[in-house]
C-alpha positions as CSV (number, residue, x, y, z in Angstrom):
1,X,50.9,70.9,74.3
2,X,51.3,69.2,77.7
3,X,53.9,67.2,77.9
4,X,53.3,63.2,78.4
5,X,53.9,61.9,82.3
6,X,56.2,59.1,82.1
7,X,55.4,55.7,81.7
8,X,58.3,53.7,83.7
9,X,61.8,54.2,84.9
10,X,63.2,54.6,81.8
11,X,61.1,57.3,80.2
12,X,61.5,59.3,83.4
13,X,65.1,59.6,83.0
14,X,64.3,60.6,79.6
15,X,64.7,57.9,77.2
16,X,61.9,57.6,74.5
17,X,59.4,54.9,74.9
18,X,61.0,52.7,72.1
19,X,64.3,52.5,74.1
20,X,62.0,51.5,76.9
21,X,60.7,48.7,75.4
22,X,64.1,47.4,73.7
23,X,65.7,47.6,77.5
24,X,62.6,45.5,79.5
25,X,63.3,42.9,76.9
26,X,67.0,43.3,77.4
27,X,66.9,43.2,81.5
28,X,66.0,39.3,80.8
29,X,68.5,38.7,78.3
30,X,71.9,40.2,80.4
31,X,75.1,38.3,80.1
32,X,74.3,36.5,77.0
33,X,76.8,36.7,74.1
34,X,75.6,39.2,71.6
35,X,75.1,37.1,68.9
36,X,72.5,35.5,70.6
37,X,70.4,38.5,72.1
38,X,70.4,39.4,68.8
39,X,68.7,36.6,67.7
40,X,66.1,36.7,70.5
41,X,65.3,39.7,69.6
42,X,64.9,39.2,65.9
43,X,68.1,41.5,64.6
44,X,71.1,40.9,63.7
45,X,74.2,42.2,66.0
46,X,74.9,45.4,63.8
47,X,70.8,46.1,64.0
48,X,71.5,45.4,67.6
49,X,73.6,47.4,68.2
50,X,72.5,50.7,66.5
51,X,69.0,50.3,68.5
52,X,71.4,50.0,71.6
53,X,73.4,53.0,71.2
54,X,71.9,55.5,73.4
55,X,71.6,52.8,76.6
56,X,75.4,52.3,75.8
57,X,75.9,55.6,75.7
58,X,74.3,56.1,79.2
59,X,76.3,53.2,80.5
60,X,73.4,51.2,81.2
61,X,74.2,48.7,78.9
62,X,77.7,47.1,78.6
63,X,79.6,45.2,76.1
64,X,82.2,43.1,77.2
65,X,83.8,40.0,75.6
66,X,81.4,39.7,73.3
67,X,78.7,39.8,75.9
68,X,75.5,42.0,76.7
69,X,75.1,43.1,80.5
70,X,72.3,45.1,81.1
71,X,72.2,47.7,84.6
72,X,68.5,47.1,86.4
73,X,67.0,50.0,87.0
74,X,67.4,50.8,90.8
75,X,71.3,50.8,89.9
76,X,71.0,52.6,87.0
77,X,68.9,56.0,89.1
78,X,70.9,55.4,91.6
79,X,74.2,56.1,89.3
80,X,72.5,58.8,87.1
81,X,71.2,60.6,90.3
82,X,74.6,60.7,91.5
83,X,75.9,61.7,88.3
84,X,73.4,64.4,88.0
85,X,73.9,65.4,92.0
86,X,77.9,66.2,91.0
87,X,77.5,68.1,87.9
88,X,74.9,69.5,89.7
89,X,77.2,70.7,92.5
90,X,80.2,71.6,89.6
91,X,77.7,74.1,88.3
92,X,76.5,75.4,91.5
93,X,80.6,75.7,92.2
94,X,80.8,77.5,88.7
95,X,77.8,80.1,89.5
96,X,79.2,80.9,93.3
97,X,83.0,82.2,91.6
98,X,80.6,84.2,88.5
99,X,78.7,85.3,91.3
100,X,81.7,86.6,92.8
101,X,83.6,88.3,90.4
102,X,80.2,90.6,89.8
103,X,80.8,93.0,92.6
104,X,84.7,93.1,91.0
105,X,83.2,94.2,87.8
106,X,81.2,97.3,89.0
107,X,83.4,98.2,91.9
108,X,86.0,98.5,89.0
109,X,83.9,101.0,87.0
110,X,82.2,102.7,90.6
111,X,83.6,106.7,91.5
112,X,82.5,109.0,93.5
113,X,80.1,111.6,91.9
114,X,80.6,115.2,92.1
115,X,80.3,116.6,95.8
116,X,80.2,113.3,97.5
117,X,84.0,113.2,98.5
118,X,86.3,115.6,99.1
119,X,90.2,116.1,99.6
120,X,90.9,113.4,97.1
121,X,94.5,112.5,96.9
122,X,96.2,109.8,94.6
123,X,97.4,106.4,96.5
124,X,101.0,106.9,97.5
125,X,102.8,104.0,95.1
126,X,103.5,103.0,91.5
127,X,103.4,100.0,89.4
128,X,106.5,99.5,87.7
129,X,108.3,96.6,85.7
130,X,112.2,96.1,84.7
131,X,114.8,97.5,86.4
132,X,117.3,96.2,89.1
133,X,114.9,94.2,91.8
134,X,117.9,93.6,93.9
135,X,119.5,97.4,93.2
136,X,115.7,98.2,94.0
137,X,115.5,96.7,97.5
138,X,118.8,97.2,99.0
139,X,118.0,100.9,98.4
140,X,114.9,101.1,99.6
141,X,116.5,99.0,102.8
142,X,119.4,101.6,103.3
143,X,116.7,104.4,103.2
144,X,114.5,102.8,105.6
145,X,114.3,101.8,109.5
146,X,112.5,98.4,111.3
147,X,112.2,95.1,110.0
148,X,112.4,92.9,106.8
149,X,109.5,91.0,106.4
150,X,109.2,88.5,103.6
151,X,106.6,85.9,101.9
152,X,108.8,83.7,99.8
153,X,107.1,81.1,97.8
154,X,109.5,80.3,95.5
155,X,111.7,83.1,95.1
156,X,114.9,80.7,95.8
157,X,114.8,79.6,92.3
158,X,115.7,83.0,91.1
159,X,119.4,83.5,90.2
160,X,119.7,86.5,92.3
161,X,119.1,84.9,95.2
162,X,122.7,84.7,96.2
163,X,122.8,89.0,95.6
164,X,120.2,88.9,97.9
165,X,122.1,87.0,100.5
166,X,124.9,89.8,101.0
167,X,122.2,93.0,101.2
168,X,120.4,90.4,103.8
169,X,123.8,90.2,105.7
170,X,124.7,94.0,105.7
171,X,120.9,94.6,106.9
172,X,121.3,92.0,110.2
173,X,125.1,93.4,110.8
174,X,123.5,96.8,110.9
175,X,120.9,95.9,114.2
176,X,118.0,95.3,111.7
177,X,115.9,91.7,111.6
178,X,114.7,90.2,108.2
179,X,111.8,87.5,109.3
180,X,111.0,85.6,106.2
181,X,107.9,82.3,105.9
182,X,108.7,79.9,103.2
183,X,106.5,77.3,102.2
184,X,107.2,73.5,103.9
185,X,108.5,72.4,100.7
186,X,111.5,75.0,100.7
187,X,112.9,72.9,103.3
188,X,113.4,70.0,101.0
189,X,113.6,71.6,97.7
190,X,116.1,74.4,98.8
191,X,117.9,73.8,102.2
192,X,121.0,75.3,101.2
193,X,119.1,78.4,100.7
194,X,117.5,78.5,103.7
195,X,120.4,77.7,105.5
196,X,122.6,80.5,104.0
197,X,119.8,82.9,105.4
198,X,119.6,81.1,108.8
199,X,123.6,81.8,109.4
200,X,123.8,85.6,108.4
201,X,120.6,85.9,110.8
202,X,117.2,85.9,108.8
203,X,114.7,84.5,111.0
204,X,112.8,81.4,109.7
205,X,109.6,80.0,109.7
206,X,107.1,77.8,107.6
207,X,104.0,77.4,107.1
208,X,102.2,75.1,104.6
209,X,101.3,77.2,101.6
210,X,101.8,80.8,101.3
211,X,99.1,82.7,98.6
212,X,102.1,85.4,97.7
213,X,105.2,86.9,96.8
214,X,105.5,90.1,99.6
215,X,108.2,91.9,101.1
216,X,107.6,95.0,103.4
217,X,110.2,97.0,104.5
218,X,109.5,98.9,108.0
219,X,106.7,100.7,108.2
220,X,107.4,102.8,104.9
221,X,107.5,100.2,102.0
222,X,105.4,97.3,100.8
223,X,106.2,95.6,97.4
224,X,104.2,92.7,96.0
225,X,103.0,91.4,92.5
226,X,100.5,93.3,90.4
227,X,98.2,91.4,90.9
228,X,98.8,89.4,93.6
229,X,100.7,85.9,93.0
230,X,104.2,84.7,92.0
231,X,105.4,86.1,88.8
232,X,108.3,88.8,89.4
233,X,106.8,91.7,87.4
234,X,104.8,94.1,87.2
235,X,104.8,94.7,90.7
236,X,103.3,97.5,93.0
237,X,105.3,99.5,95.3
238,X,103.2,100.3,98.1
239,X,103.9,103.7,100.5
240,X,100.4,104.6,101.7
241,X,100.9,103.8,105.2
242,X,97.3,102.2,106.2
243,X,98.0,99.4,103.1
244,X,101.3,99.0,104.5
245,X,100.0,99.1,107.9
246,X,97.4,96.4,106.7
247,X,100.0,94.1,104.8
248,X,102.1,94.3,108.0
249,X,99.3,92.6,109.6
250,X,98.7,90.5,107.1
251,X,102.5,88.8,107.7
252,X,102.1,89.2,111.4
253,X,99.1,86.8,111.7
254,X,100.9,84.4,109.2
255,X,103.9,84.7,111.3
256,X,101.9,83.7,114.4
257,X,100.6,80.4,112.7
258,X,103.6,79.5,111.2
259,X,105.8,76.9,112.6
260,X,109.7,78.1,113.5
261,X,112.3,76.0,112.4
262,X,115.0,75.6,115.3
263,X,116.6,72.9,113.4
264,X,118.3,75.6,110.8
265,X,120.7,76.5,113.9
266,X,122.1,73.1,113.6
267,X,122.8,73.2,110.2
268,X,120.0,70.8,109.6
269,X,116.5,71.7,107.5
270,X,114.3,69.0,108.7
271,X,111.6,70.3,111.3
272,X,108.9,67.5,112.3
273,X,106.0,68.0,109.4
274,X,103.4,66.3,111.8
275,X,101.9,69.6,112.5
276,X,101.6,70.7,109.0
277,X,100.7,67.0,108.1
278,X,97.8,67.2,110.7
279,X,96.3,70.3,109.5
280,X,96.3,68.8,106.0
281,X,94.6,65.8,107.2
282,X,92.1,68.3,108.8
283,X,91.5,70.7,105.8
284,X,90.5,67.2,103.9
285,X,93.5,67.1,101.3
286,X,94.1,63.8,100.2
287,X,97.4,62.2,100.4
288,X,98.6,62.9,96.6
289,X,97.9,67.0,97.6
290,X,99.6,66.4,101.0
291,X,102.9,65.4,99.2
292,X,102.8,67.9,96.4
293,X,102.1,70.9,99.2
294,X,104.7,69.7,101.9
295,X,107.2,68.4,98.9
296,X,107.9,65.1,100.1
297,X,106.8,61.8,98.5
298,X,103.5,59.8,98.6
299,X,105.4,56.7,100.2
300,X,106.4,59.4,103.1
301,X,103.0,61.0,103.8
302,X,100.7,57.0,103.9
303,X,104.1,56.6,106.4
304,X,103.8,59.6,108.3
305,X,99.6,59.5,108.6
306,X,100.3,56.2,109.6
307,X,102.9,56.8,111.9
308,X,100.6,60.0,113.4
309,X,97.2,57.3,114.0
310,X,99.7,55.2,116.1
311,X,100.8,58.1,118.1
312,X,97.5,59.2,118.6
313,X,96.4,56.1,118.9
314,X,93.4,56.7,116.5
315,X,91.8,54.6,113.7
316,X,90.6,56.9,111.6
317,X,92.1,59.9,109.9
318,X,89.1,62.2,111.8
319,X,89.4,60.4,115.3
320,X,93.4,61.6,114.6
321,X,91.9,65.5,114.1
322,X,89.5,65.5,117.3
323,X,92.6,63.9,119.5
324,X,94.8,66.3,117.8
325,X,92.9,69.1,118.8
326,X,92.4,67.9,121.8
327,X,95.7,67.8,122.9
328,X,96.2,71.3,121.7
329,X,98.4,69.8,118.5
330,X,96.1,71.8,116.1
């Protein structure tokens, strides 16, 4: 059976044609006391209101104080289209991440038939949990040649961390570097930290956000989580050299965009944020994210972004990211 073509706004946005009726008499009768729409419309207020419930329900009706206030139409699409345009775009969100974990799914289960490879050797590595981690590295460090080079999150909340310190120490005595990017934050959460590594010689820099825990020594080892993240175990130890050759990358293109931190030398663990600040500003985080990623308060960042308009003598947070860029900031 073919279904009815709509009738007026209201049945095109899907309310039945007895709701209709009840809100064209109720568009004349908005920001009267209840009591008295009622009566206009020949029911009492608990009648009222159980004929109103799905236009309250939609927010096109109101109750406040006692009162009736009704939405007129053009405001009420208006609000349901843009209601409808964001789920929309939540569920389109939703499908593109499904969408993505597909290939995941059947690149997990893929292999190579019979005859179509040949020479097939297992990866060089393990996944392992427990043990020593600190036992773990400094021997992997005293077997091994060429830099330290670490992602470090948030690993200066683990107790080790001062164990860590003295196998950093012997490694830098010994000719070896140990380069290490910490998030912003680090800087305000944990300078002590950061400063014990700056004076037995790690090399420091930050960047805004870092995606994992990694640690790579040489051109031999690569240890990270399993699977990627923060939590300390199980974790992959990685000694087939193209995936260490490829995480090495990985850390030298981090290590080119991330921002050095001269004021360590000094004893001091405050670098200038406006940099990071500006390239949150330009990735569109709004100020609440800007203070949770860079770990200082809200207060700080609205006095910062304020502080960075002036100097760039921009009025809007966008005419800030063109002169930024222009002036080679970004």
């Amino acid at each position: 059976m073919p279904r009815r073509a709509p009738s007026s706004v209201m049945t095109a946005l899907g309310f039945p044609p007895g709701v209709d009726r009840l809100y064209e008499r109720l568009l004349k009768q908005s920001g009267r006391e209840l009591v008295s729409v009622a009566q206009a419309l020949l029911r009492s207020p608990e009648e009222l209101l159980a004929d109103l419930a799905p236009l309250i329900e939609h927010d096109v009706v109101r109750l406040e104080d006692s009162r009736v206030f009704v939405e007129d139409p053009s405001a009420t699409v208006a609000r349901l289209v843009a209601e409808q345009a964001g789920e929309t775009a939540r569920v389109r969100r939703r499908l593109d991440a499904l969408s993505a974990a597909i290939p995941f799914l059947t690149a997990g289960a893929a292999r190579p038939g019979p005859g179509e490879v040949h020479d097939v050797e297992p990866i060089d590595g393990e996944i392992s949990s427990g043990g020593q981690p600190v036992a773990l590295i400094a021997a992997l460090i005293a077997q091994s040649k060429g830099d330290i080079l670490w992602l470090r999150p948030d690993q200066w909340r683990i107790p080790r961390e001062d164990q860590m310190l003295g196998v950093i120490r012997e490694l830098v005595a010994s000719g070896r570097r140990s380069r290490a990017i910490y998030p912003v934050r680090a800087l305000h959460e944990a300078p002590e930290t950061l400063r014990a590594r700056a004076e037995v010689g790690e090399q420091i820099r930050v960047l805004p956000d870092l995606p994992t825990r990694m640690f790579i020594i040489g051109t031999t080892h690569a240890v990270l989580p399993e699977p990627m993240g923060f939590t300390d175990e199980p974790r992959s130890l990685v000694r087939q050299q193209g995936l260490v050759e490829a995480l090495t990358l990985l850390f030298e293109l981090m290590w080119e965009r991330a921002a050095p931190v001269p004021e360590l030398d000094r004893g001091e663990a405050r670098p200038d944020l406006r940099r990071f600040l500006l390239q949150q500003l330009a990735s569109g985080a709004q100020d609440e994210q800007v203070a949770r990623t860079l770990g200082i308060s809200l207060r700080t960042v609205r006095r910062r972004v304020a502080d960075v308009l002036t100097e760039l003598g921009a009025d809007t947070r966008f005419q800030a990211g063109v002169e930024a860029a222009r002036r080679g900031w970004l």
